[in-house]
C-alpha atoms as one frame of an Amber mdcrd trajectory, in Angstrom:
protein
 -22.769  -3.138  18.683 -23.425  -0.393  16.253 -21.213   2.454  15.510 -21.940
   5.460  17.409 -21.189   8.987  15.530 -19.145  11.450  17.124 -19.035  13.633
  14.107 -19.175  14.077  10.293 -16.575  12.045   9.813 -15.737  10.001  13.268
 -17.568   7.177  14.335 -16.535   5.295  17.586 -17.960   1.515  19.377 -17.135
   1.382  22.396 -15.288  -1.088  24.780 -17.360  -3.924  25.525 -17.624  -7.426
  26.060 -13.748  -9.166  25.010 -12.572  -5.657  23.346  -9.593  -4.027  25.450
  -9.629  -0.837  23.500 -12.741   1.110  21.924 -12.694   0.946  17.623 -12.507
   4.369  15.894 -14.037   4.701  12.677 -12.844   7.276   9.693 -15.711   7.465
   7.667 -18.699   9.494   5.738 -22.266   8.290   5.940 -21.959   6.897   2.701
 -18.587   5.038   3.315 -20.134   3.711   7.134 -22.811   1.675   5.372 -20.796
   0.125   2.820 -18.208  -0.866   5.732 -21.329  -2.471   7.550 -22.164  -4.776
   4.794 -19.447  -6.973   5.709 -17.631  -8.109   8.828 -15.366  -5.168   8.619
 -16.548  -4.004  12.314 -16.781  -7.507  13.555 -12.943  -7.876  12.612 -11.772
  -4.521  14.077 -13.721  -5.359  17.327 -11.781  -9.062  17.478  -8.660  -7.113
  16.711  -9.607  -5.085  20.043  -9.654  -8.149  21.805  -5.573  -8.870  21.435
  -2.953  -9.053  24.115  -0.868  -5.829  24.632  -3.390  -3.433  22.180  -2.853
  -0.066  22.637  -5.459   3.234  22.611  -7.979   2.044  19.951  -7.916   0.088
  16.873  -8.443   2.931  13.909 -10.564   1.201  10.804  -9.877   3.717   7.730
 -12.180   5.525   5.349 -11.442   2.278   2.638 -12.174  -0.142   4.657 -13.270
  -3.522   4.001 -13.727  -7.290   4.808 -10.137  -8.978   5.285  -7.976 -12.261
   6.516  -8.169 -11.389  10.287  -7.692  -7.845  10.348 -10.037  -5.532   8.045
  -8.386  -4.115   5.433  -7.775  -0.495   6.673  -7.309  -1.491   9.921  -4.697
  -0.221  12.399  -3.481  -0.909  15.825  -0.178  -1.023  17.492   1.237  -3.039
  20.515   2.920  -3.085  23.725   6.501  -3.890  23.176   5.892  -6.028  26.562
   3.019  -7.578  26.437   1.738  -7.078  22.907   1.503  -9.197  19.820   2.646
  -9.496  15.811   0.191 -10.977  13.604   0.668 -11.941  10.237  -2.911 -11.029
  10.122  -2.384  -7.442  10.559  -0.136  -7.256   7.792  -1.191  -9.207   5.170
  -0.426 -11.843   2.895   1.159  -9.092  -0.018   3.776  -7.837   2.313   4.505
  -4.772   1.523   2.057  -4.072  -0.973   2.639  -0.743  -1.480   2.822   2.821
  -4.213   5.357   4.523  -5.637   4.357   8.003  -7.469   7.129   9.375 -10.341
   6.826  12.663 -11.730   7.954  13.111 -15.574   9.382  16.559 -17.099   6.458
  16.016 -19.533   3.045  16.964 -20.410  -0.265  15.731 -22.311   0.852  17.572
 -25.321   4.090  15.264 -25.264   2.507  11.918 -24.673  -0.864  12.546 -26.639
   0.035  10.650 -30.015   2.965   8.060 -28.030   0.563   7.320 -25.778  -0.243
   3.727 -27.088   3.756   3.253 -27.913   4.665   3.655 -24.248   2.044   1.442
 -23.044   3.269  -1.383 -25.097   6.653  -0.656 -24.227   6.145  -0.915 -20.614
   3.948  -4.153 -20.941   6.509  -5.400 -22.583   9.333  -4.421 -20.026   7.240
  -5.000 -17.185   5.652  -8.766 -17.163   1.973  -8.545 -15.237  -0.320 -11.424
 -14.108  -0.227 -14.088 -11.596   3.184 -15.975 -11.645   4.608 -14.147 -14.038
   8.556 -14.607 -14.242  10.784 -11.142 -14.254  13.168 -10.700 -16.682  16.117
 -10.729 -13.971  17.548 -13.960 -13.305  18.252 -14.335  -9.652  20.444 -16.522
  -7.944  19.713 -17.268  -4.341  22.878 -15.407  -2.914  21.907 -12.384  -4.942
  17.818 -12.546  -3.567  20.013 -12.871  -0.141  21.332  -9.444  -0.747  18.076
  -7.790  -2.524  15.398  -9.212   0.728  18.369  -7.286   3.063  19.293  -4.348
   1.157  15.782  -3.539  -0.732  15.840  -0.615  -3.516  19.378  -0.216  -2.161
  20.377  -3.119  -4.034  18.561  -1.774  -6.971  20.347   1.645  -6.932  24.073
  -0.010  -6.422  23.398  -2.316  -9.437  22.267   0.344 -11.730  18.656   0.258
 -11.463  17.965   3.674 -10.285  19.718   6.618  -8.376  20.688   7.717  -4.757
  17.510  10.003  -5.479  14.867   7.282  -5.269  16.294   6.115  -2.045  15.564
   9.570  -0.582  12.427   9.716  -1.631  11.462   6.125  -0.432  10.401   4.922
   2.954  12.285   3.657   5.032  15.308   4.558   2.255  13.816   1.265   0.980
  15.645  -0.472   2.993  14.352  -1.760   6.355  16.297  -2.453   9.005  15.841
  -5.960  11.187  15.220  -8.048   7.915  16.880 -12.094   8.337  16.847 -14.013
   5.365  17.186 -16.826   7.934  13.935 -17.098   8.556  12.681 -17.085   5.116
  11.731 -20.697   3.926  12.814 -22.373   0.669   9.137 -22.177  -0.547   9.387
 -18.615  -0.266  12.866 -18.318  -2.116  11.696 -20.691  -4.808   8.678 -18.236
  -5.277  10.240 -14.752  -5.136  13.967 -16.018  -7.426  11.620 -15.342 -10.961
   9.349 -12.652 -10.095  11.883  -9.607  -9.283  10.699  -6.520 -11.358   6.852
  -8.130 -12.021   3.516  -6.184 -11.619   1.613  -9.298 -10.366  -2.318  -9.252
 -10.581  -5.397  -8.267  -8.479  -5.541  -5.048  -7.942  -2.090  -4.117  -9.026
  -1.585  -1.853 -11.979   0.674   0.303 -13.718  -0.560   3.526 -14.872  -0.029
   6.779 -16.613  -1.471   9.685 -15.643  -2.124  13.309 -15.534  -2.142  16.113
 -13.023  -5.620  17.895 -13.152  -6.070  19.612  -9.988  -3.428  21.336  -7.842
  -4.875  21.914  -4.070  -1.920  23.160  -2.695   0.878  24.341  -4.789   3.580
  25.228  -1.999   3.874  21.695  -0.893   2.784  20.139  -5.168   6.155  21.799
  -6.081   8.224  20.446  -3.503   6.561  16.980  -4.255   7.550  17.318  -8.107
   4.655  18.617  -9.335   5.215  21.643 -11.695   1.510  22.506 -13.230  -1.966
  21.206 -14.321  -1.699  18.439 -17.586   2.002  17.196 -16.077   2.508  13.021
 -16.913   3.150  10.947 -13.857   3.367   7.629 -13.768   1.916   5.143 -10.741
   3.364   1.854  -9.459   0.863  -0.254  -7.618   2.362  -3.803  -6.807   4.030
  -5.712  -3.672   6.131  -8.969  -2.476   4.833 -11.429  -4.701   4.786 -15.111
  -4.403   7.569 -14.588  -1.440   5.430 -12.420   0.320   2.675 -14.233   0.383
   4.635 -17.605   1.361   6.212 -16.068   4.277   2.726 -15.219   5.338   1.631
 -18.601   5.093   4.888 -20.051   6.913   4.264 -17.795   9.656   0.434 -18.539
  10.013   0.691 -21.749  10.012   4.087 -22.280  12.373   1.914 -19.681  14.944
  -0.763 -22.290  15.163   1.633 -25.458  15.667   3.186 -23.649  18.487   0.249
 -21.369  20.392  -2.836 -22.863  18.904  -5.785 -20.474  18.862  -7.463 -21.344
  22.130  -8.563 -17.603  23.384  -8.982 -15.818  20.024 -11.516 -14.104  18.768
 -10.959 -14.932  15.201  -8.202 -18.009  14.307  -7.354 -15.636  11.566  -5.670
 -13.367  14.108  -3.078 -15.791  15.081   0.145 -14.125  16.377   2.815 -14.658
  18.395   4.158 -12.404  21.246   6.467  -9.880  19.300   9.544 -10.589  21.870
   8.947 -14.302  21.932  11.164 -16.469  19.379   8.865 -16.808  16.561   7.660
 -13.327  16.395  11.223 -11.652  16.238  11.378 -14.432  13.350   8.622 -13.262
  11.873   9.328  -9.920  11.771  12.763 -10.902   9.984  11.110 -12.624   7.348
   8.858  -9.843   7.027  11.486  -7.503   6.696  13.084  -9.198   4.060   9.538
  -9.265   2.224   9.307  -5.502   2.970  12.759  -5.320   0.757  11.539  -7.569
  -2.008   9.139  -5.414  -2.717  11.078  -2.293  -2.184  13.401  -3.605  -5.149
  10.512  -4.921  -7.110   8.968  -1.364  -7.274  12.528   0.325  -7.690  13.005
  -2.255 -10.964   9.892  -1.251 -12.330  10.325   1.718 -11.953  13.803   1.336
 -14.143  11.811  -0.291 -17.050   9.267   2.783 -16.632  12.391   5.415 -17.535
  12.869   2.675 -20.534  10.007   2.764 -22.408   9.946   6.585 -21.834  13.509
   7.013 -23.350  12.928   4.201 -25.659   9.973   5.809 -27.330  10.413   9.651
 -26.271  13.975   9.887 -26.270  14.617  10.964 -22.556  13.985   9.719 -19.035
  16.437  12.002 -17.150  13.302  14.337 -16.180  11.379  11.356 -14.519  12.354
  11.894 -10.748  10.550  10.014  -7.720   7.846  11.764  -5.975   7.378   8.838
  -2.820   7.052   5.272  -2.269   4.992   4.278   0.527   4.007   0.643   2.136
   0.759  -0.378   2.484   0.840  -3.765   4.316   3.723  -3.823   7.322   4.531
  -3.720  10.849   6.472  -1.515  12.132   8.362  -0.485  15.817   7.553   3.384
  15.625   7.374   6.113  18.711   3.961   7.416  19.796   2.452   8.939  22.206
   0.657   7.051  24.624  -1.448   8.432  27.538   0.770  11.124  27.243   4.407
   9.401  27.110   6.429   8.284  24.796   6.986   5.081  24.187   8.276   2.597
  21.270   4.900   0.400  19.734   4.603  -2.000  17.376   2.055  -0.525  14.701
   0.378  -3.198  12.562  -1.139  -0.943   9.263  -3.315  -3.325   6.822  -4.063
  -1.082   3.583  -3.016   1.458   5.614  -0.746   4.792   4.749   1.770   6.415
   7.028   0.801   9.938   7.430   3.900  11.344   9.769   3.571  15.156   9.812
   5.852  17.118   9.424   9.260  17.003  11.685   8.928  13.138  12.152  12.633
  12.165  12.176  11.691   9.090   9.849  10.559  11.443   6.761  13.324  11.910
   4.509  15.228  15.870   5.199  13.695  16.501   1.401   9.969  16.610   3.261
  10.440  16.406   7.025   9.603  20.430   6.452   6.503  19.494   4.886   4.985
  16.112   5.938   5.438  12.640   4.609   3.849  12.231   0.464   0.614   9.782
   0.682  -0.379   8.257  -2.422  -3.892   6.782  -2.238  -4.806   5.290  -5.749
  -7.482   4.921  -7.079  -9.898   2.382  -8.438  -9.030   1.653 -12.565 -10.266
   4.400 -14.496 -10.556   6.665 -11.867  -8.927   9.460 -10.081  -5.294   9.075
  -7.863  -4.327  11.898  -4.616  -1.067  13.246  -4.052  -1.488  14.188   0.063
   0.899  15.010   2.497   1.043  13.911   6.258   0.204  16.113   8.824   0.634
  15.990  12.643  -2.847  15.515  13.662  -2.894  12.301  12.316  -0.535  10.961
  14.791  -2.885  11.650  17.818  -5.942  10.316  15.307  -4.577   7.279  14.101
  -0.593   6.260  14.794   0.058   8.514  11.675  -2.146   6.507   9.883  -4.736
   6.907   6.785  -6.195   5.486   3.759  -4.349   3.313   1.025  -6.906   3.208
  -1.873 -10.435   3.086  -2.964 -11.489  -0.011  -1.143 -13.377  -2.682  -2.517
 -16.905  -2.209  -2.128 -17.846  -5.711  -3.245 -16.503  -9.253  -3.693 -14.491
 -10.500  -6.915 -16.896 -12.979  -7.558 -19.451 -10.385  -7.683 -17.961  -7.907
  -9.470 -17.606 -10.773 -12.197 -21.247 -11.664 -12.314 -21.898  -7.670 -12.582
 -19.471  -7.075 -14.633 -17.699  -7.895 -18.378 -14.047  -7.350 -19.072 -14.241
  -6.253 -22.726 -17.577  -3.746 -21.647 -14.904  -2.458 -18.999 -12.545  -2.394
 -21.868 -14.882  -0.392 -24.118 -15.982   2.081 -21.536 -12.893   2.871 -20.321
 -11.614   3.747 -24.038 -14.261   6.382 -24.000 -13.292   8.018 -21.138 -10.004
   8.417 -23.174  -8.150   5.770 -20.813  -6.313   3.028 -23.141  -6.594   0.005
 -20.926  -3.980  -3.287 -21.554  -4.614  -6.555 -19.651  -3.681  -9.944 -19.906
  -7.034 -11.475 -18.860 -10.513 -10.189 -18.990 -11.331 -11.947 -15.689  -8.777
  -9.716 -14.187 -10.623  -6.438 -15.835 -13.564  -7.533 -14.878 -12.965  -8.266
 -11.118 -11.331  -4.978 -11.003 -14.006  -2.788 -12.883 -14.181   0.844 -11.176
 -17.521  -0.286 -10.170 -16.485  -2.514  -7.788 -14.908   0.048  -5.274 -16.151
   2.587  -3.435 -15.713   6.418  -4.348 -12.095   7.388  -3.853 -12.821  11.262
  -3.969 -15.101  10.480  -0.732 -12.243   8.361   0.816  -9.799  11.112   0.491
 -12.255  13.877   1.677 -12.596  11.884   4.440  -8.713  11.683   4.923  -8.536
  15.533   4.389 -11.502  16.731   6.294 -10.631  14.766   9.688  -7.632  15.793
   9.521  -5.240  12.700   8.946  -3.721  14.058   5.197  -3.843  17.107   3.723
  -4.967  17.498  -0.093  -1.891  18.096  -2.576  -2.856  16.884  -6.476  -5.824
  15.416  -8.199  -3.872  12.338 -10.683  -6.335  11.350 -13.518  -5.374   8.162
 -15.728  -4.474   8.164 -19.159  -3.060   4.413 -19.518  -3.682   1.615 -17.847
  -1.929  -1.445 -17.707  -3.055  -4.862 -15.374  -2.045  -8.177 -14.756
């Protein structure tokens, strides 16, 4: 069934056929046709289709083709009759952003540019597999998948600060190593404080629009040309194992008689194996809370290392991308606890959410959308609305717009390479495939993602982030 449009940015199908909820969709008439030429729709409508879904399933303004949910798809559950699906979280648990603001400018970085880029590629190993440069022992992952950044911050890696400025105080609650498998812990022991590959990257950049200076200030953000720096990486290997162990022991022990899609196996999320589950996610969630906090260490490195100070690089946010999560919403007018499933999906709590650290509960939750490589990054900020729109829900990037293994017949890493340089963006990889699959050309328009975002209502404009240095796995 096609979308029907309920206004310049809202489209809606309704509840038919298997669906138990209608699917909302964020999204311009530009964005709406690239989302049809895949089985985006398809997905959200099987998604509808689940035990114990709540209100609607909301499909956001980046959305795209995915492994059982789209990605930039939400929904959440009855705590009673609904579902967990590893589906509707993803394979890079916890896949998420984290935004730090430096005490310097273009002017600073103009001619140390280069230096700091090899500095941090140096400090910060990026590419599929690659081994951190933190030996782990099993005991101490123990600690790091139930503590998260916390870990980080007691062993030197950071300050109370970042924690603060971190959801979930990067540590989430209800994480079980228990139920993590010795695949997973064999995977995630080397890669601690690694970038990873895909669409990951690590990137220097520079403030060149303020929309709304009240809330840029609190955020950080001081004037137009200011150097931030963006983290874009997840769970690695363990992440992605855990996702596997969990799909695969859902199908030994419920099958996938009744589904829509096999890819939307779940479990029941009081049964045995989804409170399992959402241990091992949990302690996935942390991994990559630490990950991002250890990066973001070696970041205030290279800085010092090559500049001679880090102490003015302070965290703006960190947000998750890929999670489940038992939040309060309000449904059909009451209150009630939900399991929220967001796929490439941002929180966007407004302001007084009780989950938003006291430093922005004034002011709404930071949302960091990136961008596609070589082009622009939003600062936003949560607002209310957005939890009546979309379980305080909104976009998490660009979005691909078209496959890997087309972008790499349209496209040729060292032409990505060359064009990027003229834009003024130095650009380090370690594989040309990687540039290639990721060219800017391959996504859709992030300015008309965030519009979208901003003009229905579910984030509110703060900074314009253009990049300056580029580095990918």
């Amino acid at each position: 069934m096609e979308p029907v449009q309920l206004s310049d940015y809202i489209w809606k199908i309704p509840k038919h056929g298997k669906m138990n909820v209608p699917v909302v969709i964020y999204a311009s008439g530009t964005l709406i046709k690239g989302i049809k030429k895949d089985i985006t729709l398809s997905q959200a409508m099987n998604v509808a289709s689940l035990n114990g879904i709540l209100q609607n399933v909301y499909v956001m303004p980046d959305a795209h083709q995915g492994y059982g949910f789209p990605i930039g798809g939400v929904a959440a559950f009855s705590m009673d009759e609904g579902i967990i699906s590893p589906g509707g979280v993803g394979y890079d648990i916890n896949c998420g952003v984290r935004l730090l603001a430096t005490g310097y400018f273009e002017a600073d970085v103009k001619k140390a540019l280069k230096e700091i880029l090899v500095e941090m590629f140096s400090m910060v190993p990026a590419g599929m597999g690659k081994k951190g440069k933190t030996r782990l022992t099993k005991n101490v992952l123990t600690k790091i998948c139930l503590k998260g950044a916390k870990w980080a911050v007691e062993n030197g890696y950071g300050t109370a600060d970042d924690l603060a400025r971190t959801e979930e105080n990067g540590e989430m609650k209800g994480a079980d190593f228990t139920f993590v498998s010795q695949r997973a812990v064999e995977r995630g022991l080397p890669q601690l404080g690694t970038l990873g590959s895909g669409n990951h990257f690590l990137e220097i950049q520079k403030v060149v629009k303020i929309y709304d200076e009240p809330r840029a200030k609190i955020f950080g953000i001081k004037s137009l040309g200011q150097i931030m720096v963006m983290i874009h990486c997840g769970s690695r290997g363990l992440g992605h194992q855990i996702a596997s162990d969990y799909i695969k022991l859902m199908k030994k022990e419920s099958g996938t008689r009744g589904l829509s899609d096999v890819e939307l196996i779940n479990a029941p999320i009081k049964s045995a194996l989804g409170r399992q589950y959402y241990g091992a996610m949990g302690a996935a969630v942390n991994f990559a809370f630490a990950n991002r906090q250890m990066i973001a260490h070696q970041v205030r490195r290279a800085f010092k290392k090559v500049l001679g100070d880090f102490e003015t690089i302070n965290q703006v946010y960190d947000v998750c991308h890929n999670v489940a999560k038992f939040e309060e919403h309000e449904i059909n007018g009451e209150q009630k606890t939900v399991c929220v499933h967001r796929k490439g999906a941002t929180r966007s709590f407004g302001p007084g959410r009780m989950e938003i650290s006291e430093i922005y509960r004034e002011v709404g939750q930071p949302v960091i959308i990136p961008g596609s490589m070589g082009t622009a990054s939003y600062l936003l900020s949560g607002t209310t609305d957005a939890e009546q729109l979309s379980f305080g829900s909104t976009g998490h990037g660009a979005g691909r717009i078209m496959s890997r293994n087309e972008a790499l017949r349209r496209f040729k890493g060292d032409k990505v390479m060359r064009d990027l340089k003229k834009m003024g963006i130095e650009l380090m990889g370690t594989a040309l495939k990687n540039v290639a699959e990721e060219a800017p050309g391959a996504y859709k328009d992030v300015d008309d993602v965030v519009f979208v975002s901003h003009n229905s209502g579910m984030a509110n404009l703060v900074a314009k982030l253009a990049p300056l240095g580029v580095i990918k796995g």
